[in-house]
N, C-alpha and C positions, 0 to 999 in steps of 0.2 A: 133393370126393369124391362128392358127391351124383350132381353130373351123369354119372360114369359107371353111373348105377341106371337112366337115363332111358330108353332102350329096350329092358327090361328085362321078363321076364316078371313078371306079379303077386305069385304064390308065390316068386322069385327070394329066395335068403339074402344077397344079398351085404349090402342094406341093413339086417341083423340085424350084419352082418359089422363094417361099418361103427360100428355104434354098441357093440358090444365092442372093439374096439381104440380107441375115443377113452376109452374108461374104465379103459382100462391100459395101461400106458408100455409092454408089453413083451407078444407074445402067440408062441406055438409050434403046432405041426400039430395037437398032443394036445390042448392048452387047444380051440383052433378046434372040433376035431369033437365034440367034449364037449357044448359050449354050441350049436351048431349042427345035431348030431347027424348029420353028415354022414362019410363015409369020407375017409382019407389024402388019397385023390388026389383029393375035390371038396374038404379042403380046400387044399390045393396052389392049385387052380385058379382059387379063390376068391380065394386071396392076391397069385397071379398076376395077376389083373385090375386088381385095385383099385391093384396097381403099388405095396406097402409096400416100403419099402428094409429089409433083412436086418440086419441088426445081429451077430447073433457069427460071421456069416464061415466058418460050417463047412459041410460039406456033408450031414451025416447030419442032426445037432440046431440046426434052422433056427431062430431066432427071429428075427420082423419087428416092427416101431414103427414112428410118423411123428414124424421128422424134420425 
């Protein structure tokens, strides 16, 4: 997971991103922006990079984990 942080800007979140989902089995768009304090769609895009597989399968209330 790391190496996708590597050409990454300094200020970048994903490596904040990173270390809240290894410390919970289970995370959603709302938890993300909370902890992150980013909007809907940086965290969308967020989750999107780092490539987490979805877990309940819906399309409104996403949640992602590693697998």
């Amino acid at each position: 997971m790391l190496r996708r942080t590597r050409d990454r800007r300094g200020n970048s979140k994903l490596p904040r991103l990173i270390d809240y989902v290894l410390t919970r089995p289970l995370v959603s768009s709302a938890m993300v922006e909370k902890e992150l304090r980013v909007t809907t769609r940086g965290a969308l895009n967020l989750v999107g990079e780092l490539g987490l597989r979805e877990i309940t399968g819906r399309g409104r209330y996403r949640a992602w984990g590693i697998v």
